[in-house]
Backbone as CSV, one residue per row, in Angstrom:
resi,resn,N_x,N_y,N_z,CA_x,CA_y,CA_z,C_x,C_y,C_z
1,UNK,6.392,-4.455,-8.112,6.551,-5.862,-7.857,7.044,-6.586,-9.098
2,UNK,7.276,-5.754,-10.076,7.840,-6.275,-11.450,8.661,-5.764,-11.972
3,UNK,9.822,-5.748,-12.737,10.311,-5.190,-13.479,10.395,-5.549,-15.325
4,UNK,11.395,-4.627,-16.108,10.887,-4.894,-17.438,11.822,-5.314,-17.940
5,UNK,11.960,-6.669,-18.159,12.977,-7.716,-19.122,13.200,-7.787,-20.537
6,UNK,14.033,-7.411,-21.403,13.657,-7.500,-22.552,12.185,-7.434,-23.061
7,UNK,11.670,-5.922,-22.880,10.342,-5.665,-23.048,9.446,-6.737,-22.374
8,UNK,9.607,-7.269,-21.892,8.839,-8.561,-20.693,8.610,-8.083,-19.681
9,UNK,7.572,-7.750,-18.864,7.356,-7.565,-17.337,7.493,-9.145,-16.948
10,UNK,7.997,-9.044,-15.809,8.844,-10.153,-14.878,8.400,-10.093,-13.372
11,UNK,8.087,-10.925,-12.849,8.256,-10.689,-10.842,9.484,-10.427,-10.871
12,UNK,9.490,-9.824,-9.463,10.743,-8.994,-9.068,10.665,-8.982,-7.724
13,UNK,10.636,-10.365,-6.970,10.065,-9.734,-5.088,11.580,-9.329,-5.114
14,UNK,12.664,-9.653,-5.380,13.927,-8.994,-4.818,13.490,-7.443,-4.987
15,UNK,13.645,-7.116,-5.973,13.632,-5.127,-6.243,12.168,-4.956,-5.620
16,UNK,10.918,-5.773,-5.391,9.924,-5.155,-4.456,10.401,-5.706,-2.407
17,UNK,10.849,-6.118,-2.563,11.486,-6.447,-0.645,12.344,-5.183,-0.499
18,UNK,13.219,-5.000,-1.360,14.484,-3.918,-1.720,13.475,-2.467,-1.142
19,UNK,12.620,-2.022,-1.935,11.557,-0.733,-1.787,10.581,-1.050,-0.436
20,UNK,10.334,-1.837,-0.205,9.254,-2.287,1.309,10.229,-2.335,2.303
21,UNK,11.456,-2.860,2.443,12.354,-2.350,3.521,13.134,-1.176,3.737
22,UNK,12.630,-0.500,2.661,12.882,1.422,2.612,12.072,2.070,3.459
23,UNK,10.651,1.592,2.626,9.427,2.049,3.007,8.525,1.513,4.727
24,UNK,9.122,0.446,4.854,8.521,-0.181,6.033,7.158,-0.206,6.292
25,UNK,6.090,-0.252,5.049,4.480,-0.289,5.427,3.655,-0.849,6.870
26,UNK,2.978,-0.619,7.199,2.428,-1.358,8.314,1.508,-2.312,7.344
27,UNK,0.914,-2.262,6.351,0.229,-2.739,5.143,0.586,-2.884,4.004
28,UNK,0.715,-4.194,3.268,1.175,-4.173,2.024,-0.116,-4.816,1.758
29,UNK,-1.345,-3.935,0.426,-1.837,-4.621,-0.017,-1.748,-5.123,-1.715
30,UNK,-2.367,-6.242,-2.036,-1.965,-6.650,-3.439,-2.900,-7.122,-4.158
31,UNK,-3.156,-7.259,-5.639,-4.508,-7.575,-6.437,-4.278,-8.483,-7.275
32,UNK,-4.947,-10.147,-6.843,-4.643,-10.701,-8.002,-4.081,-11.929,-7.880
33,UNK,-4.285,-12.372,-8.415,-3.382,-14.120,-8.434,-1.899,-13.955,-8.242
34,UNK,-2.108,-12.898,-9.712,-0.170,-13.277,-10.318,0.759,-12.282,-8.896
35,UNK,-0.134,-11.150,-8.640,0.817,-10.961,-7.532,0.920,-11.909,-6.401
36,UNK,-0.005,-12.437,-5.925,-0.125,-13.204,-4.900,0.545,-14.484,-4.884
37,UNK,0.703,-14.925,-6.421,1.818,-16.021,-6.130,3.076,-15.895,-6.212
38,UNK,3.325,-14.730,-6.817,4.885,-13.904,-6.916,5.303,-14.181,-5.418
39,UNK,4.542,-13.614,-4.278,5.002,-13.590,-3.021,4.885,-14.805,-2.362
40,UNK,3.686,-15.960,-2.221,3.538,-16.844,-1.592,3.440,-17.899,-2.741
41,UNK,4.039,-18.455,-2.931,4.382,-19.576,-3.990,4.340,-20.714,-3.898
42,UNK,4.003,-21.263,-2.258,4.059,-22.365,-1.668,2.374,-22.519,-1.352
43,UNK,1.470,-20.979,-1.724,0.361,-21.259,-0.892,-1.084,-21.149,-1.939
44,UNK,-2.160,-21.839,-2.014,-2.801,-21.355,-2.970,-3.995,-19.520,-2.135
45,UNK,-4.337,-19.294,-3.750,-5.031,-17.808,-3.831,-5.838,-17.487,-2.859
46,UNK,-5.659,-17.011,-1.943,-7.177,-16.611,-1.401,-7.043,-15.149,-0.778
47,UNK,-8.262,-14.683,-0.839,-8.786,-13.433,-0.332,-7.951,-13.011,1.210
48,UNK,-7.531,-11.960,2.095,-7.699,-11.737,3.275,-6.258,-11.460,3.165
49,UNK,-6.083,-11.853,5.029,-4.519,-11.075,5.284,-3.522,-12.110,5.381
50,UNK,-2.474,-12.448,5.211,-1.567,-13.294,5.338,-0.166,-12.185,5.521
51,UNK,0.769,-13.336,6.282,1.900,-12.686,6.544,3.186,-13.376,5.917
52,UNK,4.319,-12.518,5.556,4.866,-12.519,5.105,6.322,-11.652,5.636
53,UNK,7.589,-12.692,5.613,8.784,-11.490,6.450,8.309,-10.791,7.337
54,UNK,7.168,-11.011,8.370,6.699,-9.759,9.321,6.195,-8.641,8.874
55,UNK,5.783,-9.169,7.618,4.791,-7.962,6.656,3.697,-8.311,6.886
56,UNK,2.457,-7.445,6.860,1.143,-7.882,6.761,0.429,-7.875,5.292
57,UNK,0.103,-9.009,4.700,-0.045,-8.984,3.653,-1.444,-9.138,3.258
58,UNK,-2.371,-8.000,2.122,-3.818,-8.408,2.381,-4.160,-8.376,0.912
59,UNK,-4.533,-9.376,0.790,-4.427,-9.751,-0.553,-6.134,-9.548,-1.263
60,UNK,-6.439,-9.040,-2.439,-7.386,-8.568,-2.523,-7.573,-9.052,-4.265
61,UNK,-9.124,-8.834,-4.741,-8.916,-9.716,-5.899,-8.662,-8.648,-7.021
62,UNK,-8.183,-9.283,-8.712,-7.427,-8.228,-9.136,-8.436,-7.278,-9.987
63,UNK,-8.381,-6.362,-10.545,-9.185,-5.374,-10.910,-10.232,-6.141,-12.408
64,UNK,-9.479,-6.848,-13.107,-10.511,-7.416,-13.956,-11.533,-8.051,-13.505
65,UNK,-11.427,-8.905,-12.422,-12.349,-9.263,-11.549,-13.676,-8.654,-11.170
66,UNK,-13.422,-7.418,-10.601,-14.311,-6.094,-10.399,-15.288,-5.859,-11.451
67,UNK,-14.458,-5.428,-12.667,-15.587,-5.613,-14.070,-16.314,-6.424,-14.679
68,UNK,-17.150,-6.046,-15.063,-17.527,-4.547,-15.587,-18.731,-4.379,-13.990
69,UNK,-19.219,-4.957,-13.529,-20.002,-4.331,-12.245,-20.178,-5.909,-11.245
70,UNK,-19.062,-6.426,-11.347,-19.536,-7.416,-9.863,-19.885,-6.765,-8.574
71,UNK,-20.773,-6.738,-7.896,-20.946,-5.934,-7.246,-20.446,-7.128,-5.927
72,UNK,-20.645,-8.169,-6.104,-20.269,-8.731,-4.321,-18.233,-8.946,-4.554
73,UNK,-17.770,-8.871,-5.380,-16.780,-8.552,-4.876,-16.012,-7.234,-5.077
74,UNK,-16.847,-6.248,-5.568,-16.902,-4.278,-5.644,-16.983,-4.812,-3.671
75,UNK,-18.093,-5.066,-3.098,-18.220,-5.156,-2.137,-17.453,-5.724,-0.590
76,UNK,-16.857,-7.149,-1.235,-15.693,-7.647,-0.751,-14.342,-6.585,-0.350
77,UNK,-14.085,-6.318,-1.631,-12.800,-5.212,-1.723,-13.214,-3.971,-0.830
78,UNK,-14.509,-3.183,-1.155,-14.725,-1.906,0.351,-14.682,-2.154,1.330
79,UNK,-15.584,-3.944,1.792,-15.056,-3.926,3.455,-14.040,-4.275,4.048
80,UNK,-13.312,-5.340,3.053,-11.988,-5.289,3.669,-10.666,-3.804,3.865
81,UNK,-10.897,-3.430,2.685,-10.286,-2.044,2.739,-10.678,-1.069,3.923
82,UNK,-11.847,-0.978,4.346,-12.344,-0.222,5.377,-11.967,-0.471,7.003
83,UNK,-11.770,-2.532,7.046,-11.535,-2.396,7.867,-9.969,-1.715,8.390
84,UNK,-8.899,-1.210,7.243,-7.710,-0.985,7.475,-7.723,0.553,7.411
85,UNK,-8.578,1.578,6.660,-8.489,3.116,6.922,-8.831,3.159,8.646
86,UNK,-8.447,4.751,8.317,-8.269,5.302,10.160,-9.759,5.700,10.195
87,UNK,-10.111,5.269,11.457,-11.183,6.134,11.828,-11.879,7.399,11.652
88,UNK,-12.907,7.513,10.908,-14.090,8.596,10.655,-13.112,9.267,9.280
89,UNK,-12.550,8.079,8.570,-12.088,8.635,7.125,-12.922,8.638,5.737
């Protein structure tokens, strides 16, 4: 979702739309503010699924967040994730 600019990481939804219309996910998920406003820029941060180009987009919080042991949003992140694995995985 980024590329590297004069040693700068940069958003990049062009070169990430470019790879997701290769790939065609049924799920795109993402961690984080900065990704989340890369894609929706018009909308503020929040947790869950939103759509996007007929993408399903599930936006999840970013890993610093997690540390060093939050456990209610360690917790947040398993059930939402769970509800998207396949059955008896």
């Amino acid at each position: 979702m980024s590329s590297l600019k004069e040693d700068v990481i940069i958003p990049d939804t062009d070169l990430f739309f470019k790879g997701i219309n290769v790939i065609k996910p049924v799920y795109i998920f993402i961690f984080g503010s900065g990704a989340f406003q890369s894609l929706f820029t018009d909308r503020d941060y929040t947790y869950g699924q939103h759509t996007l180009n007929g993408y399903r987009v599930i936006s999840l919080p970013d890993f610093d967040s997690l540390l060093p042991d939050n456990r209610f949003l360690k917790n947040l992140v398993w059930n939402i994730l769970k509800m998207y694995a396949p059955p008896h995985s």
